[in-house]
KEVEXKOL-378456 format. One record per residue (C-alpha): residue number from 1; residue in one letter; chain; x, z, y. Coordinates in nm, 3 decimals. Example, Ala and Ser with C-alpha at 12.3 -4.5 7.8 and 13.67 -1.06 7.14 Angstrom:
2
<segu pos="1" code="A" unit="A" c1="1.230" c3="0.780" c2="-0.450"/>
<segu pos="2" code="S" unit="A" c1="1.367" c3="0.714" c2="-0.106"/>
END
This chain:
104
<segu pos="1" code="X" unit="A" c1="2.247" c3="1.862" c2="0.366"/>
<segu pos="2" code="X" unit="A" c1="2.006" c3="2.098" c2="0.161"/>
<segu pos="3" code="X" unit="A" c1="1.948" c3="2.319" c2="0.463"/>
<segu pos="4" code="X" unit="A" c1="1.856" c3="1.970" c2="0.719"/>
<segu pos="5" code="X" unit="A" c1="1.604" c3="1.884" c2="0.404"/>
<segu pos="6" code="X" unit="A" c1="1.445" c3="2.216" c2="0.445"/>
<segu pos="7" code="X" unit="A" c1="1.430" c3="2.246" c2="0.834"/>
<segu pos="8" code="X" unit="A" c1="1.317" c3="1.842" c2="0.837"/>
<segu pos="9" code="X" unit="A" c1="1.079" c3="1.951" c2="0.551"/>
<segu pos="10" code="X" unit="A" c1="0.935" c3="2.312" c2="0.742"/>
<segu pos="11" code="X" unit="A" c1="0.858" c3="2.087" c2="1.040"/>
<segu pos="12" code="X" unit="A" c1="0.663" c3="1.809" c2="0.834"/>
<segu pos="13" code="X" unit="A" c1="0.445" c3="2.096" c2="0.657"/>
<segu pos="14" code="X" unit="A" c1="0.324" c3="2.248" c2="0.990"/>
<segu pos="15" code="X" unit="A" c1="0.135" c3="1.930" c2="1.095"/>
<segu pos="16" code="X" unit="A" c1="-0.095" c3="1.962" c2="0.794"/>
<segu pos="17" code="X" unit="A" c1="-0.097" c3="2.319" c2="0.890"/>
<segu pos="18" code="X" unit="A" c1="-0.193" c3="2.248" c2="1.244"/>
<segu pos="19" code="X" unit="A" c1="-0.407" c3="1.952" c2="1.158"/>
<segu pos="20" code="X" unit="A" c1="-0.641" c3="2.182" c2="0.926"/>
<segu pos="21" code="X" unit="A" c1="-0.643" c3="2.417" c2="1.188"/>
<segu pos="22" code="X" unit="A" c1="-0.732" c3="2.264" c2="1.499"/>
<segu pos="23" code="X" unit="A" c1="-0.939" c3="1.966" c2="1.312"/>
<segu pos="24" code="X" unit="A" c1="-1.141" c3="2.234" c2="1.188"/>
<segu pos="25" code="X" unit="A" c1="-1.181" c3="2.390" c2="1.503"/>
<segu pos="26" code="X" unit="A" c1="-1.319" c3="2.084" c2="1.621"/>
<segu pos="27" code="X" unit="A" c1="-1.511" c3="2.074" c2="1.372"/>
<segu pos="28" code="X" unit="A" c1="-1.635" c3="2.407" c2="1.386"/>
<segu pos="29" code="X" unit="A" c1="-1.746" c3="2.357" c2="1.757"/>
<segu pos="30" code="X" unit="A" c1="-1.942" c3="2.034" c2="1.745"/>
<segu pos="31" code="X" unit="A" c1="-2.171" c3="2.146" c2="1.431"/>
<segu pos="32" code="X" unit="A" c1="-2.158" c3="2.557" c2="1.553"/>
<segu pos="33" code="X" unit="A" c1="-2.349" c3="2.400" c2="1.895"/>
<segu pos="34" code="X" unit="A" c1="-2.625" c3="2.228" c2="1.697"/>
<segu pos="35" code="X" unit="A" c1="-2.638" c3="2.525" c2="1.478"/>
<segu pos="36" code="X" unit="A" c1="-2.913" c3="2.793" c2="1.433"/>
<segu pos="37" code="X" unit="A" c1="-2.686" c3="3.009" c2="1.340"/>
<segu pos="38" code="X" unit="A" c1="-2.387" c3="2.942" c2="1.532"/>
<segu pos="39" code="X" unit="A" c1="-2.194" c3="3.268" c2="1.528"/>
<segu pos="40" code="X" unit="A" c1="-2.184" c3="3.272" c2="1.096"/>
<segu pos="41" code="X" unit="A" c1="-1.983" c3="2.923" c2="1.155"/>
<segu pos="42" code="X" unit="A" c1="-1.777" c3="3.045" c2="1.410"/>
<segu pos="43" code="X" unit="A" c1="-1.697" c3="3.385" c2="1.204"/>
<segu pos="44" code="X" unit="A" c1="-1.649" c3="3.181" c2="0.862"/>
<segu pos="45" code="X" unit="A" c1="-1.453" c3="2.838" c2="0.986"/>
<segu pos="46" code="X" unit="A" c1="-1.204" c3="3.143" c2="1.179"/>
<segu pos="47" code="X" unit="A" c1="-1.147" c3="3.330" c2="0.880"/>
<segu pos="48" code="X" unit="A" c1="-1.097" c3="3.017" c2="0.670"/>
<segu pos="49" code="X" unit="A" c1="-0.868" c3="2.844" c2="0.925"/>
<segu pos="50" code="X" unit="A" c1="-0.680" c3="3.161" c2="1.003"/>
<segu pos="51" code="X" unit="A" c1="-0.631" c3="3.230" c2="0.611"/>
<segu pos="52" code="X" unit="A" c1="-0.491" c3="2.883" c2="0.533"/>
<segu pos="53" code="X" unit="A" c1="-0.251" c3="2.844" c2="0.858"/>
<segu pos="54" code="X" unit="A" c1="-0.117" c3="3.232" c2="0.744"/>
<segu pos="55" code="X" unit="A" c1="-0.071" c3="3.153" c2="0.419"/>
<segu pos="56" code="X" unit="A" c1="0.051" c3="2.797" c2="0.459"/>
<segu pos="57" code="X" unit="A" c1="0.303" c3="2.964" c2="0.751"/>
<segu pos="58" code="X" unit="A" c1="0.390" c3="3.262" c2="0.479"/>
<segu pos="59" code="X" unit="A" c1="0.509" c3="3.011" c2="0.232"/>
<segu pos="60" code="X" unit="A" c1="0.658" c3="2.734" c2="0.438"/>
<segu pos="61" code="X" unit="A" c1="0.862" c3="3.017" c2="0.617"/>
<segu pos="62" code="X" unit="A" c1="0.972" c3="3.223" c2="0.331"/>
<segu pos="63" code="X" unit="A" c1="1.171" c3="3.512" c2="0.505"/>
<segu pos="64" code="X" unit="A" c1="1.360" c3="3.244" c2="0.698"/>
<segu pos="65" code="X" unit="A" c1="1.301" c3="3.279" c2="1.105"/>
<segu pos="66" code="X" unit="A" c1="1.419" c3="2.930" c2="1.148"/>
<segu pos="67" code="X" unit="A" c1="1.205" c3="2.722" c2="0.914"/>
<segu pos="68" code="X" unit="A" c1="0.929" c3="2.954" c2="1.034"/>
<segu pos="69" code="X" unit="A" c1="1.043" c3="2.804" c2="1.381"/>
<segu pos="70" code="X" unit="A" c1="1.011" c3="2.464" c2="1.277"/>
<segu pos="71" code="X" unit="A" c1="0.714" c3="2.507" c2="1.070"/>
<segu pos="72" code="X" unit="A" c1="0.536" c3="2.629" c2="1.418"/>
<segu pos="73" code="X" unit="A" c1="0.696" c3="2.333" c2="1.629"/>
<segu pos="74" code="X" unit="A" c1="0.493" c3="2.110" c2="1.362"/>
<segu pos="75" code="X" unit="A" c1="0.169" c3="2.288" c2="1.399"/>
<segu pos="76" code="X" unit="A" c1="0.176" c3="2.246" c2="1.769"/>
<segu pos="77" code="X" unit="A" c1="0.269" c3="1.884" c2="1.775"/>
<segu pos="78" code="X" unit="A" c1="-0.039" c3="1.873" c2="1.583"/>
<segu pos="79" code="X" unit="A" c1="-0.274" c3="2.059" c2="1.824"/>
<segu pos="80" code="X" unit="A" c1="-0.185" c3="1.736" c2="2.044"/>
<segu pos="81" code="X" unit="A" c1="-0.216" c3="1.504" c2="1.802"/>
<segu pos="82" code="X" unit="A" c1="-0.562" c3="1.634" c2="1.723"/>
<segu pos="83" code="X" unit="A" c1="-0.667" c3="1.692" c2="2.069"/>
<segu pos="84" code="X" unit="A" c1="-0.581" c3="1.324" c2="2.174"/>
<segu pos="85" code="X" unit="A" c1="-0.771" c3="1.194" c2="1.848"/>
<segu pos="86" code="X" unit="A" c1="-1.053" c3="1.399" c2="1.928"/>
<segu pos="87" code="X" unit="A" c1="-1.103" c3="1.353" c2="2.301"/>
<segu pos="88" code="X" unit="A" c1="-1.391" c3="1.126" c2="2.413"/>
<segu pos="89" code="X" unit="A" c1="-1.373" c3="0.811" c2="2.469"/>
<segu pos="90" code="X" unit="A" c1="-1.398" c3="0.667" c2="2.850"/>
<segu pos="91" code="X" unit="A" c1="-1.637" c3="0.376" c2="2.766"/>
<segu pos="92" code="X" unit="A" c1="-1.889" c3="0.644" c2="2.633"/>
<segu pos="93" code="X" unit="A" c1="-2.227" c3="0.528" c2="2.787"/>
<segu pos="94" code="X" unit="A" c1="-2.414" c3="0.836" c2="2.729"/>
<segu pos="95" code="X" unit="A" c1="-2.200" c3="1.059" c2="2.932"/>
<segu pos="96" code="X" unit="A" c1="-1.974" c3="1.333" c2="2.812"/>
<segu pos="97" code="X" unit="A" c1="-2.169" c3="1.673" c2="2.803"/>
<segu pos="98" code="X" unit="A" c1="-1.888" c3="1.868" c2="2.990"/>
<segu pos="99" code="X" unit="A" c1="-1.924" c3="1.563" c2="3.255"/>
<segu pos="100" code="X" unit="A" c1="-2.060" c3="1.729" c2="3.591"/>
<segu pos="101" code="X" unit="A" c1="-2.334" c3="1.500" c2="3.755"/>
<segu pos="102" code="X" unit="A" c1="-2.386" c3="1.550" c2="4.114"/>
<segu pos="103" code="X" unit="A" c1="-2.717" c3="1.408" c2="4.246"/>
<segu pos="104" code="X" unit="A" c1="-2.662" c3="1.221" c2="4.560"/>
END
């Protein structure tokens, strides 16, 4: 029963994992293109993501290849999670930027 608590618990800490990762990759994007300095957030919001999903896989995983298994299954379910919560919405009225506009 201990070991199912750990494997249930190894997938529920990579969706934090993966939320603070991707979320802040969004994040990262949308205020790095308005930026004047755009490759310092880029640089900075990598090594900060990269250091926290490492560390947070590191721990979670603890020299055992099957929670580390797990604990990656949870991060991707949350790179879909976040990229449905973060997609555009289809009754935007000002037009997506990556929206290609033919002229007639």
């Amino acid at each position: 029963m201990t070991e199912l608590l750990s494997w249930v618990l190894a997938f529920v800490a990579g969706l934090p994992l993966g939320a603070i990762f991707f979320g802040g990759l969004w994040w990262t994007v949308r205020a790095g293109a308005v930026s004047s300095r755009p490759a310092q957030w880029f640089v900075g919001s990598l090594l900060l993501r990269m250091g926290i999903a490492l560390a947070g896989l590191h721990f979670v995983g603890h020299g055992k290849p099957e929670r580390l298994l797990l604990c990656l299954l949870g991060f991707t379910v949350a790179r879909f999670v976040v990229t449905w919560v973060t997609r555009p919405s289809r009754d935007d009225s000002h037009g997506s930027p990556l929206e290609v506009i033919h002229a007639p």
